[in-house]
C-alpha positions as CSV (number, residue, x, y, z in Angstrom):
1,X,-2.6,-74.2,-57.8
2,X,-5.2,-71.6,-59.0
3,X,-8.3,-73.7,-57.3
4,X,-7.6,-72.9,-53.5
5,X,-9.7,-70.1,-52.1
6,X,-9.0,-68.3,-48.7
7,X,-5.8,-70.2,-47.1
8,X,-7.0,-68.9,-44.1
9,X,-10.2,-70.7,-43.5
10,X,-8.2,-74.6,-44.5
11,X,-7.9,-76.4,-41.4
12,X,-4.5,-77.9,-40.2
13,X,-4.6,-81.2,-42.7
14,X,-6.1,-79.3,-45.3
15,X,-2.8,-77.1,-45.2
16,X,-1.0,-79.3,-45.3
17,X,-2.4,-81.4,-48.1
18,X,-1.6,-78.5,-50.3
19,X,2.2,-77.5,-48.8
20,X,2.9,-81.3,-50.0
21,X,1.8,-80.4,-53.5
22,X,3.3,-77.4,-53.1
23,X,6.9,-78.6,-52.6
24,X,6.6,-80.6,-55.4
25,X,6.2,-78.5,-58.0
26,X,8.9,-76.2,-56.2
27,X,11.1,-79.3,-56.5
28,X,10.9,-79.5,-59.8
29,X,11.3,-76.1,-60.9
30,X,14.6,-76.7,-58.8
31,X,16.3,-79.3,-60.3
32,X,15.4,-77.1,-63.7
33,X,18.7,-74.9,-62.3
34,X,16.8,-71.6,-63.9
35,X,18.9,-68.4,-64.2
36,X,15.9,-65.5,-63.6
37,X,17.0,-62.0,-62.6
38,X,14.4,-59.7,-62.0
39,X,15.9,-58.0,-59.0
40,X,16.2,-54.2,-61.0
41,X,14.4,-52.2,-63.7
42,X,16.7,-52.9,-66.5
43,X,14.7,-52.1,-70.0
44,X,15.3,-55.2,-72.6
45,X,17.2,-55.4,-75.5
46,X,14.0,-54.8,-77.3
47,X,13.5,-51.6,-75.7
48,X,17.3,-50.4,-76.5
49,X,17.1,-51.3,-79.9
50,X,14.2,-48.1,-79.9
51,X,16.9,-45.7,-79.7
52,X,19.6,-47.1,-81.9
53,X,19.1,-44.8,-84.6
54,X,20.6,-42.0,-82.4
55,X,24.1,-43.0,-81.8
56,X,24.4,-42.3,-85.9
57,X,22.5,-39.0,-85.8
58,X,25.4,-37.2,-86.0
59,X,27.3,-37.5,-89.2
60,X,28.2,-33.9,-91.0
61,X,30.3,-30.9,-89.6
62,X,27.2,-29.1,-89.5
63,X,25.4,-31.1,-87.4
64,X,27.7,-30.3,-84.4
65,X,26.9,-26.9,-84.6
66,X,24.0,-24.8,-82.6
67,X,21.4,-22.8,-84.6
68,X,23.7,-19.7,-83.9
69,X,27.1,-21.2,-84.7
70,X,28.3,-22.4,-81.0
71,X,30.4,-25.7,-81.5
72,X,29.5,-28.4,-79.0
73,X,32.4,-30.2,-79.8
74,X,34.0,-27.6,-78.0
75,X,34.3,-26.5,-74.3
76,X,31.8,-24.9,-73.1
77,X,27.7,-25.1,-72.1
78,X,28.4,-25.5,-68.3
79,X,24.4,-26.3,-67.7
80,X,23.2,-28.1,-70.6
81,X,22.8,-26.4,-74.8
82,X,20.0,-24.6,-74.9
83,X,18.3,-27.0,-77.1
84,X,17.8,-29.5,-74.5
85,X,16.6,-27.3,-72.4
86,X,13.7,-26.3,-74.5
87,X,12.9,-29.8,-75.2
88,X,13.3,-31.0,-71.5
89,X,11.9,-28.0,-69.8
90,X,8.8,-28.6,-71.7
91,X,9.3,-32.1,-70.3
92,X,9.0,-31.0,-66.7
93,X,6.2,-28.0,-67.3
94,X,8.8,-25.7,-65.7
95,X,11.3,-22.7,-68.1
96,X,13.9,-22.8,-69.8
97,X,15.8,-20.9,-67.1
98,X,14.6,-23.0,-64.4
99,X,16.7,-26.6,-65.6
100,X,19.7,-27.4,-66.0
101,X,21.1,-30.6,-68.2
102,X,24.0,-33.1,-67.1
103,X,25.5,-35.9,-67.6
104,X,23.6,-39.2,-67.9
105,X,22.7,-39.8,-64.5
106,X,19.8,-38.3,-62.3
107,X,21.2,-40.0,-59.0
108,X,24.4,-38.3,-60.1
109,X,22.8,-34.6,-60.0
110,X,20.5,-36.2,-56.7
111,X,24.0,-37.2,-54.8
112,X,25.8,-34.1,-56.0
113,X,23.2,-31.7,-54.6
114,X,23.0,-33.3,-51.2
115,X,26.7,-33.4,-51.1
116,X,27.0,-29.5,-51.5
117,X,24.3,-29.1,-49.0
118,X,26.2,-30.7,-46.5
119,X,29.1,-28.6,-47.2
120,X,27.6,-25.4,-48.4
121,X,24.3,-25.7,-47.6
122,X,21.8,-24.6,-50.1
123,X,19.7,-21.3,-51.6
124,X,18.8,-18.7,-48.2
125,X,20.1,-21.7,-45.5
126,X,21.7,-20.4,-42.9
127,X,24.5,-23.2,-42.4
128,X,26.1,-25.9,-44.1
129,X,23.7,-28.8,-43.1
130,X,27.5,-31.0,-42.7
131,X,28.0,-28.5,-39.2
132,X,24.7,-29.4,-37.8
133,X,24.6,-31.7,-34.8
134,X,22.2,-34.1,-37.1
135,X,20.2,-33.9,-40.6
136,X,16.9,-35.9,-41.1
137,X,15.0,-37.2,-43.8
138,X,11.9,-38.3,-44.4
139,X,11.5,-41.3,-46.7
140,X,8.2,-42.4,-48.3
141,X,8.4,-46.1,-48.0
142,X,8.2,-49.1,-49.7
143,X,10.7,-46.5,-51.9
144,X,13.4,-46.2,-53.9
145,X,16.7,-48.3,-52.3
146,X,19.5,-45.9,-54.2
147,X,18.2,-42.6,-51.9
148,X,18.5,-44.2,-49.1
149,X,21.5,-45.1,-50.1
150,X,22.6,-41.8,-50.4
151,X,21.2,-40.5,-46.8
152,X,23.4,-43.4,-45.4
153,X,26.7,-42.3,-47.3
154,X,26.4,-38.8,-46.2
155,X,25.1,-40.3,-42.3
156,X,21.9,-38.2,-43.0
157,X,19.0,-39.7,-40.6
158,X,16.5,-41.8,-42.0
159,X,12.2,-40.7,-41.4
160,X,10.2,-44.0,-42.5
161,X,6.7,-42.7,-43.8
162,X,3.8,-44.7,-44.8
163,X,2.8,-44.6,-48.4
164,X,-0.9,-44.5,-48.9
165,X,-3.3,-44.2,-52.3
166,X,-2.9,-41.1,-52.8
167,X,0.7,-40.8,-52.2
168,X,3.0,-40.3,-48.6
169,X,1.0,-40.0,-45.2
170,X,1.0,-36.5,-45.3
171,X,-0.7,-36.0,-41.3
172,X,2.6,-37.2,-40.3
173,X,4.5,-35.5,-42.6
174,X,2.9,-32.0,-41.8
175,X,3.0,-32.8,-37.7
176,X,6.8,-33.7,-38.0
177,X,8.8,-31.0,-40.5
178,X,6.2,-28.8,-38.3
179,X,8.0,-29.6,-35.3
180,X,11.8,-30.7,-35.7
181,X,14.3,-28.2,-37.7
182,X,17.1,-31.1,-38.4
183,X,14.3,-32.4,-41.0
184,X,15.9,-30.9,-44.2
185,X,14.5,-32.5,-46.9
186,X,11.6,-35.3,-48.3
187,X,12.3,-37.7,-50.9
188,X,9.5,-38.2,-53.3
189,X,8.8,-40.7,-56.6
190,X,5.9,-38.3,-57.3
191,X,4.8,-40.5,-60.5
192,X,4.5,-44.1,-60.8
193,X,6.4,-44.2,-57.8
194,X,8.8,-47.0,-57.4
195,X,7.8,-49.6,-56.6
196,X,4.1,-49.2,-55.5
197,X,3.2,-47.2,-58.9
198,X,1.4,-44.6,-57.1
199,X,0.8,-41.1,-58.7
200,X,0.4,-38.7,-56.2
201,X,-2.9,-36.8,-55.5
202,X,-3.1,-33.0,-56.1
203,X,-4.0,-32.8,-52.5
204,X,-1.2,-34.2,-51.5
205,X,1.1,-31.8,-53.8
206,X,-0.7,-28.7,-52.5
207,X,-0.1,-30.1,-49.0
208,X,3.7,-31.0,-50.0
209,X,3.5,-27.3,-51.1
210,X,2.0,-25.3,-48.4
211,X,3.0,-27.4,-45.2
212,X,5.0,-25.3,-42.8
213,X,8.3,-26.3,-41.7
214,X,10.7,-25.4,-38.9
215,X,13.5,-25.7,-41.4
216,X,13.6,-22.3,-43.5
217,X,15.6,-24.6,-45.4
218,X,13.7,-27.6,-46.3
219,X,14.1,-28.7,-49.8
220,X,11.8,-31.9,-51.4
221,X,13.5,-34.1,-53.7
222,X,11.2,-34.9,-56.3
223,X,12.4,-37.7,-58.6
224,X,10.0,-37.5,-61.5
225,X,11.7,-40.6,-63.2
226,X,8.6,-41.8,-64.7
227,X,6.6,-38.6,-65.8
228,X,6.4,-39.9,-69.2
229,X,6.6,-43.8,-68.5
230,X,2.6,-44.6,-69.4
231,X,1.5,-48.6,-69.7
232,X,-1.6,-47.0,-70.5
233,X,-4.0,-44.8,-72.8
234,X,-5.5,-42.9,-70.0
235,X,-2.3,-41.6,-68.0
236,X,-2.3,-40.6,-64.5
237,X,-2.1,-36.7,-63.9
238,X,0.4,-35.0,-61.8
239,X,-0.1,-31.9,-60.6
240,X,2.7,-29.5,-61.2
241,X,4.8,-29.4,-57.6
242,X,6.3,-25.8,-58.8
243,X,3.4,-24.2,-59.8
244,X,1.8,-25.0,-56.2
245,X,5.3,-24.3,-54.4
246,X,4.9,-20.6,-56.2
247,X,1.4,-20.4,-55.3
248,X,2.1,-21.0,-51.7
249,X,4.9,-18.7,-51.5
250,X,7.6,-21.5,-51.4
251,X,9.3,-21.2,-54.6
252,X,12.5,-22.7,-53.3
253,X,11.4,-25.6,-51.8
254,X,11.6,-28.1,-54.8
255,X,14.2,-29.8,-56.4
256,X,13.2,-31.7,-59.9
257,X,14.9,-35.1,-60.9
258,X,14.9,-36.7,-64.1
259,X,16.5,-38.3,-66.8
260,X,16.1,-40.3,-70.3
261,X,17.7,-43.5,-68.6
262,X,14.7,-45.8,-69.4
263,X,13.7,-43.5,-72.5
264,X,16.9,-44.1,-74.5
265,X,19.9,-45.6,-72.8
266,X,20.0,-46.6,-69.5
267,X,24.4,-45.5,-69.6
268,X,24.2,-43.0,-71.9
269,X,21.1,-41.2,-71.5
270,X,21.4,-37.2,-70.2
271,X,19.7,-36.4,-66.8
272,X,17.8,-32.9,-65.7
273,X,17.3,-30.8,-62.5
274,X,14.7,-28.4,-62.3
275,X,14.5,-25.3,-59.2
276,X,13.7,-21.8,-59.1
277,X,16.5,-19.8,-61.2
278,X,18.0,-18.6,-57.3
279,X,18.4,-22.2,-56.5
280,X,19.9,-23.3,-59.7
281,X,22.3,-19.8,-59.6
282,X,23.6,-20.9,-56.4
283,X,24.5,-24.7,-58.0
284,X,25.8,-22.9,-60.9
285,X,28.3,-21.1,-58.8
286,X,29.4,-24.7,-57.0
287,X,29.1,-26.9,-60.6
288,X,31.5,-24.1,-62.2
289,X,34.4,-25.3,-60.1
290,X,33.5,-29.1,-60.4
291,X,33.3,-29.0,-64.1
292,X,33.6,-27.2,-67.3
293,X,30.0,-28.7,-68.9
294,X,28.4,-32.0,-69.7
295,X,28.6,-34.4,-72.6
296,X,27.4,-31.8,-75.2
297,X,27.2,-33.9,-78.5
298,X,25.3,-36.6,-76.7
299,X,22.1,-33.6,-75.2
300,X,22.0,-32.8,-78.7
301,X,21.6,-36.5,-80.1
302,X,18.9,-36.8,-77.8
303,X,17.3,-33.6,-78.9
304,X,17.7,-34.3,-83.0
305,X,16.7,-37.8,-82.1
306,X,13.5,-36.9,-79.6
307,X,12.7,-33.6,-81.4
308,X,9.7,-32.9,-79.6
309,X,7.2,-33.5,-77.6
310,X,4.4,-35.4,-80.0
311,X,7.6,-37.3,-81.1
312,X,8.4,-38.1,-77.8
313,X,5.2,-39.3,-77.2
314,X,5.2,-41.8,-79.8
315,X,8.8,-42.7,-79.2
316,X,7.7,-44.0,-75.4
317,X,4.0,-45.7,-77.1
318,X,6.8,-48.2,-78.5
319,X,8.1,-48.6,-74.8
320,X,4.5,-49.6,-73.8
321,X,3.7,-51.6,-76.8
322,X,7.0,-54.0,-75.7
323,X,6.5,-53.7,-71.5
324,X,2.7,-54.0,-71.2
325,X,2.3,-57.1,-72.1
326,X,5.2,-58.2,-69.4
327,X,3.3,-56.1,-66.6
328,X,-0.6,-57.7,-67.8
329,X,0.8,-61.4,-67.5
330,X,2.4,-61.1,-64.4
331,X,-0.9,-59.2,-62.5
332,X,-2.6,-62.0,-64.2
333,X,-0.2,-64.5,-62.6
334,X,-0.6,-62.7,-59.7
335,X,-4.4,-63.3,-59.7
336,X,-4.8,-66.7,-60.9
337,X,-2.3,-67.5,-58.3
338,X,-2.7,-65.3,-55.2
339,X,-6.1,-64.1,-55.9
340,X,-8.7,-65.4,-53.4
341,X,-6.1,-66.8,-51.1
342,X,-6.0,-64.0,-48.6
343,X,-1.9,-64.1,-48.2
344,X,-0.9,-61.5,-50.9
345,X,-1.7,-57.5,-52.4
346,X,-0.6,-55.9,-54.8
347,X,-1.2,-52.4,-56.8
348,X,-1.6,-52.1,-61.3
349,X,0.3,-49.2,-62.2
350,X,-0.9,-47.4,-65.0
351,X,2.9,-46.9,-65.6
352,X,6.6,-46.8,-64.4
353,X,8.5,-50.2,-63.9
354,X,7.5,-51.8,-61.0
355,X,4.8,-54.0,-59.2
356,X,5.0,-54.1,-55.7
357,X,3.8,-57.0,-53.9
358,X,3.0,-57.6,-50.2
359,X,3.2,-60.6,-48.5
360,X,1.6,-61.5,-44.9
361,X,3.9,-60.0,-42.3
362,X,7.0,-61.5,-41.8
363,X,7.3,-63.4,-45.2
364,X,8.6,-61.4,-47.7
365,X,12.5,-62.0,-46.9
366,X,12.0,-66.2,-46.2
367,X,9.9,-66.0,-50.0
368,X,12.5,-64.1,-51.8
369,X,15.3,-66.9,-50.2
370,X,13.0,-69.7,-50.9
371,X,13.1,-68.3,-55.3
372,X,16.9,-67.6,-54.9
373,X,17.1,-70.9,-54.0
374,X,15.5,-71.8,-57.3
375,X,17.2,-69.5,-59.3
376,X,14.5,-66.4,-59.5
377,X,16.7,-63.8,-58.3
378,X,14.3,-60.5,-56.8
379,X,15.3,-57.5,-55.2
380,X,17.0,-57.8,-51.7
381,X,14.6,-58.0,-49.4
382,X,13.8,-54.7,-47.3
383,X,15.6,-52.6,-50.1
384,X,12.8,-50.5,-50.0
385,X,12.8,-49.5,-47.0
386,X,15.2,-47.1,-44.8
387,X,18.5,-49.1,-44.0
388,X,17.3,-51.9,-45.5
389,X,14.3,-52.7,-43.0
390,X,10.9,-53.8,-44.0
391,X,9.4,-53.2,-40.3
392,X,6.7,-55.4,-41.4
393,X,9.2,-57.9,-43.9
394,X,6.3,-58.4,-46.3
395,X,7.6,-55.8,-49.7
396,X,8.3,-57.5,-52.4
397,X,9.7,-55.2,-55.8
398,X,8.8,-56.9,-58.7
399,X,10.4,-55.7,-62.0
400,X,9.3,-57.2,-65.0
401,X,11.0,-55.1,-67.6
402,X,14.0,-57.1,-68.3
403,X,13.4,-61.0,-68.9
404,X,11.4,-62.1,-72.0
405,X,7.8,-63.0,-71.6
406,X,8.7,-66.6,-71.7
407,X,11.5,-65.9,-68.1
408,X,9.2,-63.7,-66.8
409,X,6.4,-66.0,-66.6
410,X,8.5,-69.4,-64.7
411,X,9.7,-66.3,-62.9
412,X,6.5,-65.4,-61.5
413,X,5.5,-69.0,-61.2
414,X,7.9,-69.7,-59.0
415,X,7.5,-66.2,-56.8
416,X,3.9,-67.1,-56.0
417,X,4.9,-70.9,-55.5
418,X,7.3,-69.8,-52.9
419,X,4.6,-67.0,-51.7
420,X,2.1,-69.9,-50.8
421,X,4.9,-72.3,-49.5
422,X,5.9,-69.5,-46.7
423,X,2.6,-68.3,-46.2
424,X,1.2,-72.0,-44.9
425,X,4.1,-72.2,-43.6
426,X,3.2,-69.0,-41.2
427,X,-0.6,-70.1,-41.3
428,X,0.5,-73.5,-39.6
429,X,3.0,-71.8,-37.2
430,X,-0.1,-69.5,-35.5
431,X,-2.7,-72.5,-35.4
């Protein structure tokens, strides 16, 4: 399948000489009745068994305790035990009194803060954003399906923005929050984004930074699930979004996301939000009523387990060691397969979880049918996209983390199979 340059310069018979052999080999994968799932960024078993060790880290009456005493079996420790804040802050490049810990879930902490801005609004608004006629946001896309999902829940208007090299399209960006005040917010995988893999530039943070906005209170997400999720030796820099939101005078403007879902345990990891200590008073205030503190002994199993940052470090090298090979076979797959052929792109992140694959327009959501047909289950088509809607139908979220080697390779067989199937397919429908 690997031998057929540039579909686009075959000739009608040609075409279809190849669709023939095509279906055949799809036919037979069929009547294999394969059971693939690659359709979310699950880590493997392999990947869990890393963090074992730290669900027995705990053993003595002594170990519950803080250095000065404080019993976290207790209540108590409303934002997080200071011990995980000096590991996680250090995490982030932000203080100790600019984070706060949770529970295990960064989405939590996402859907939480957006619901109090829509009843309370948030740090120097001037209304709850709930009373306003409409709230917008803008949404870097191909993205991440689960804050969309969010904007949807709370009826928050979606922004589609292209994503580019060096991160969002940030002309558009500046000329719209410029221009409409309903824009409240920005959502933004600043790291190995998900799914393209993109880090963004330090142009584009400055710009995120300094960009005047008609909303005094626009606030940018920033999901920084990957900042320590490297597939390689020379990681990809970000710079620090709170050090240029101080610089430009905008202090307020960020909110920091991020967790140890895929550095531990995907349930039981603890999740962080970073913000200028005004902002984080203000949640305090709110998070005081909704609870009376996180999962205590579980922050500090991650911290005695972690323990620092050059532990940490070697801790998520393990990650790499079992992933990269997963990520190298399928952009080789990719190649050998697609490569040449004029009827597929596709990035190599230096980290994260996730390739993302395009398709020609109008292809993506008949290819992903086409493998669920086989068995190769992917990620709904247009998921990454604003109300599920891939404008141009041709993103593709590939995530190789979870099936062995051995699954993930008939996996990605069978994706570009069905890639090449639909493509002709189009090819022959324009001729």
């Amino acid at each position: 399948m690997g031998s057929i340059d540039n579909f686009m310069e075959l000739n009608v018979s040609e075409l279809n000489e190849h669709y023939v052999r095509l279906k055949e080999k799809y036919d037979e994968y069929k009547s294999q009745n394969l059971n693939l799932d690659m359709s979310r960024g699950k880590p493997c078993s392999e990947q869990l068994d890393l963090s074992r060790d730290m669900l027995d880290i705990l053993k003595s009456d002594e170990d519950y305790r803080a250095k000065d005493g404080t019993d976290y079996l207790n209540y108590g420790g409303l934002d997080g035990i200071p011990e995980a804040k000096e590991l996680f802050s250090q995490v982030l490049e932000v203080s100790t009194k600019e984070i706060i810990i949770g529970g295990n879930s960064s989405l939590n902490m996402m859907h939480d803060t957006i619901a109090r801005a829509m009843l309370h609004g948030v740090y120097g608004g001037e209304s709850p954003w709930g009373k306003l006629p409409v709230v917008k946001f803008l949404c870097p896309s191909p993205g991440y399906d689960r804050h969309f999902a969010i904007c949807e829940l709370f009826n928050i208007e979606m922004i589609t923005v292209d994503m580019l090299s060096t991160g969002p399209d940030m002309d558009t960006i500046e000329k719209l929050v410029s221009e409409d005040d309903s824009i409240k917010g920005i959502w933004c995988v600043p790291k190995y984004s998900n799914p393209d893999g993109i880090t963004y530039s330090d142009q584009t943070v400055d710009r995120l930074a300094q960009m005047n906005t008609k909303a005094s209170d626009f606030r940018i997400f920033w999901d920084d699930a990957y900042t320590v999720h490297h597939l390689t030796e020379k990681a990809d820099q970000l710079k620090n979004i709170f050090a240029a939101c101080k610089s430009a005078g905008n202090p307020h403007r960020v909110l920091m996301y991020s967790s140890t879902s895929k550095i531990t345990f995907p349930g039981s990891g603890i999740a962080m939000m970073a913000a200028s200590e005004e902002n984080l008073n203000f949640f305090r205030k709110q998070l005081s009523i909704q609870t009376i503190g996180p999962d205590k002994l579980n922050q500090l199993r991650h911290v005695r387990f972690l323990k620092d940052m050059d532990n940490l470090k070697v801790h998520m090298e393990k990650h790499a060691a079992i992933i990269k090979p997963k990520f190298s076979m399928v952009l080789n797959k990719l190649e050998s397969e697609l490569g040449r052929k004029n009827i597929a792109s596709w990035n190599e992140p230096k980290g994260g979880y996730f390739i993302s694959l395009n398709t020609l327009n109008g292809c993506a959501r008949d290819v992903i049918n086409m493998a669920a047909e086989v068995g190769v289950k992917l990620t709904k088509a247009g998921a990454t996209y604003p109300y599920g809607k891939d404008p141009r139908d041709r993103n593709i979220r590939i995530a190789p983390t979870l099936p062995s080697i051995e699954e993930l390779e008939k996996a990605i067989e069978v994706l570009c199979l069905c890639v090449q199937l639909v493509s002709i397919e189009k090819i022959l429908s324009e001729k």
